[in-house]
N, C-alpha and C positions, 0 to 999 in steps of 0.2 A: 455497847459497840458490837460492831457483827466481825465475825472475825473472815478474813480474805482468805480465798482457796488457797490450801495450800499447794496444789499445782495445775496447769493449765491442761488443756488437753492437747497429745502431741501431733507436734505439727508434721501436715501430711506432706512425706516428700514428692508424689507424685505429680502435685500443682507445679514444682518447677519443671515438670516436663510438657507441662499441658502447651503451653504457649508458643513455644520452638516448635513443637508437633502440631498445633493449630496453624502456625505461620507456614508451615510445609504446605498441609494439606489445602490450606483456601489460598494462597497468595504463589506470586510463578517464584519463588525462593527456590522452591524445590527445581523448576527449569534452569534458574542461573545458575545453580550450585553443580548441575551437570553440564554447564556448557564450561563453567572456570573448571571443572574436573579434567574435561576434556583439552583445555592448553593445557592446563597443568601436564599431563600426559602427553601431549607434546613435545613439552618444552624440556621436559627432563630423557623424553628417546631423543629428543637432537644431542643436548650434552652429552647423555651417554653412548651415542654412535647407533644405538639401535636405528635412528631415519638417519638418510642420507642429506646431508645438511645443503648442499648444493641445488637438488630437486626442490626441498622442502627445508626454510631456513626456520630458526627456533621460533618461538612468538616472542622471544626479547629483541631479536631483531629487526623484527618486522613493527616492533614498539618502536623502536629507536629511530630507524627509516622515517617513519608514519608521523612522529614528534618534532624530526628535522625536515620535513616538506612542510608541516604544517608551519613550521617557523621562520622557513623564504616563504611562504605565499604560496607556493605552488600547488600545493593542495586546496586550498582554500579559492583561489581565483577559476580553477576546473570546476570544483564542488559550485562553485556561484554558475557557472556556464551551464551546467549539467538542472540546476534546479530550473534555470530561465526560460530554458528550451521544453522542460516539463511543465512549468508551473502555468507559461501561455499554452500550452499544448493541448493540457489538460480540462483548463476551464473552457477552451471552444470547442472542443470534442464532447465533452458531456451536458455544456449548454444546449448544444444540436439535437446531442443525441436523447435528450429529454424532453425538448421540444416536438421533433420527430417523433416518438414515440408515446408521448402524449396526444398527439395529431392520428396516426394512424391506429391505438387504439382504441378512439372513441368514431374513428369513421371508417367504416367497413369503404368506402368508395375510394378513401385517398388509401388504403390499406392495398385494396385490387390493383391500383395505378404501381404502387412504390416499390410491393414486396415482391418481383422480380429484379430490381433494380438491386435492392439488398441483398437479397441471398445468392447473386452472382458475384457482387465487389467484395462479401463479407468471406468467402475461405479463399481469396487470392495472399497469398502472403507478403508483409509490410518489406519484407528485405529485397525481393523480386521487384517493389513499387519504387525503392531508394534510387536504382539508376536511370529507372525512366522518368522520376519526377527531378532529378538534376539536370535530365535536358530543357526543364522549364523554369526551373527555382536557383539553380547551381546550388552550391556547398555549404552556405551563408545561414543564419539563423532560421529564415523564410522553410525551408527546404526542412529542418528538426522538428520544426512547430507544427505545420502540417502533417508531417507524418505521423509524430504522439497523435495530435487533434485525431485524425483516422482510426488510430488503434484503441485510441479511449471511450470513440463514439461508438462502437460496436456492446461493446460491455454494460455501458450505459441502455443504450437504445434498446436493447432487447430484453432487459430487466426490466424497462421502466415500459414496456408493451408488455409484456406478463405483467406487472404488477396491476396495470389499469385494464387490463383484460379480467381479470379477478375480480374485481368490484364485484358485489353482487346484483342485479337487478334491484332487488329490493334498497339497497343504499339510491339508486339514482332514481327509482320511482319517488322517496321521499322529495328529494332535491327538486323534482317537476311539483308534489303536491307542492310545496313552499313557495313556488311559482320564483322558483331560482333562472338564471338565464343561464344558457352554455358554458358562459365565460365563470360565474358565482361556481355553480356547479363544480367547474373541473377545479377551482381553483377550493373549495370549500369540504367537497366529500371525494372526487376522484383523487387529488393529489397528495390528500391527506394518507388515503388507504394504500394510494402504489408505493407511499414514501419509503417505510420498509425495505421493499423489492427496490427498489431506486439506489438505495443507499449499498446495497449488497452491490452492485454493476457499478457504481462511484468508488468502491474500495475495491473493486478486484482493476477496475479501469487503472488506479493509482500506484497499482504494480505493474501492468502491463503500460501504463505512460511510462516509468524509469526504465523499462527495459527496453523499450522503442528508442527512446533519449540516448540511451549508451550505443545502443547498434548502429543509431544514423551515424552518430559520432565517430564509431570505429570505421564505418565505412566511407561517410563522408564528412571527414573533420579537420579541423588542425585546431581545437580546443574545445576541453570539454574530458569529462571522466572517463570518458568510452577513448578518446583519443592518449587520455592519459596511460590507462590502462594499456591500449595495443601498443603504443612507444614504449613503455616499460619490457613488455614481451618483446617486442623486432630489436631490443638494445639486449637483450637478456637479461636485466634489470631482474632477478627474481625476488629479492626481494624489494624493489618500492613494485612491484606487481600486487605484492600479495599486502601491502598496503593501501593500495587501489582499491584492491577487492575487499579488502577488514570496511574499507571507508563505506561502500555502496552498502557491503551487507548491515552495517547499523545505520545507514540513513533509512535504507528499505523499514529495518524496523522501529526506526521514528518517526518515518512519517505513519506508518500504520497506529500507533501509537498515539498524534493527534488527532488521526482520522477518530479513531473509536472516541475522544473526549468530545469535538466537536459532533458527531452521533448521539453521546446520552444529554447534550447540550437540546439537539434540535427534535432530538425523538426519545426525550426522558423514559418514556412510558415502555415504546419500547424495549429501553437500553435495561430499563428498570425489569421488566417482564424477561429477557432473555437472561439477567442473571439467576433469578431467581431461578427458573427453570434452569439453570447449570450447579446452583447450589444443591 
């Protein structure tokens, strides 16, 4: 018989640190652990007097506020107004503005015709547009949609004309040896290659829609998040105010949030190559 070690080798305690310190460094743990530091900090100068609890109410309060809207409804029926007004807003503003700029950058002629047209409507600002597009649309859903649509097409548009301006020649000489038509072509190597730069103007568009969505709202609303918000403030409501605002700030970062899934969905390769290069 062989006889068993008598003892093993010891074990190293540094491995129970590897993992907690691994999950920092690759994963946002290390972000969330500073953002719950930061209520925490908070919430302990409001009990102990250091903020002025009146300005600025604790974050248990604005928990409790945010818990009890959300359980009449009244958060949840805004929050559905506020996404409706973006979500149609959204997809016909960047349908355009992808069409559009798909269009003007493969044709220098429709380019000469349009791009005065754009760089005169493009730094007029959406808030200046709100009053004079209710003397045609008035107050109603018609009148939010439109105006996200506008501000989402800009973002879109102009990424998705850089991105196809970028092709190389040599990508679109292939597409003619292969005796591809206009239509194969844009749809097979130009759209592929702008999709990149596309998606960067879809995600920045998907911030600037919610923010358009809240403004029309605040300006021209009687429901809807942005309407929610500005009654909260005109009633002094401070805290379901700052319930309003906890609400948009984690919707802003869930949608961003699906954006990037549906991204390594339709552009693996990319999603895949941009990590890497941040690892």
């Amino acid at each position: 018989m062989t006889d068993l070690p008598a003892s093993s080798a010891p074990f190293d305690t540094a491995v129970l640190w590897r993992v907690p310190l691994r999950a920092l460094k690759e994963t946002r743990l290390s972000g969330w652990l500073l953002v719950l530091g930061g209520f925490a900090a908070w919430e302990l100068g409001s009990r102990y007097g250091l903020i002025q609890s009146q300005t600025l109410p604790s974050v248990s309060q604005i928990i409790t506020e945010w818990v009890a809207n959300l359980k009449s409804g009244a958060l949840g029926e805004q929050l559905v107004v506020t996404l409706r007004h973006m979500g149609f807003g959204y997809v016909i503003g960047s349908t355009i503005g992808i069409l559009v700029g798909l269009a003007m950058g493969q044709s220098k002629r429709l380019w000469r015709l349009l791009e005065p047209l754009v760089e005169i409507a493009r730094p007029v600002p959406l808030s200046a547009l709100i009053p004079l597009l209710i003397l045609f649309l008035g107050i109603d859903d018609p009148l939010k949609i439109t105006v996200v649509s506008i501000g989402a097409f800009f973002p879109v548009f102009m990424n998705t004309f850089a991105g196809v301006r970028s092709v190389s020649r040599t990508m679109r000489d292939t597409g003619a040896t292969f005796g591809l038509s206009p239509l194969q072509a844009t749809l097979q190597i130009v759209l592929p290659a702008a999709a990149p730069m596309i998606f960067v103007g879809l995600r920045y568009a998907l911030t600037v829609g919610l923010v358009i969505a809240l403004v029309s709202e605040m300006i021209a609303g009687n429901d809807g998040m942005g309407y929610f918000v500005i009654r909260a403030q005109q009633n002094l409501s401070v805290v379901q105010l700052f319930s309003g605002v906890f609400t948009l700030a984690f919707l802003g970062y869930a949608l961003n949030f699906v954006f990037l899934i549906v991204e390594r969905i339709v552009l693996p390769w990319h999603a895949g190559s941009a990590r890497r290069h941040a690892t």
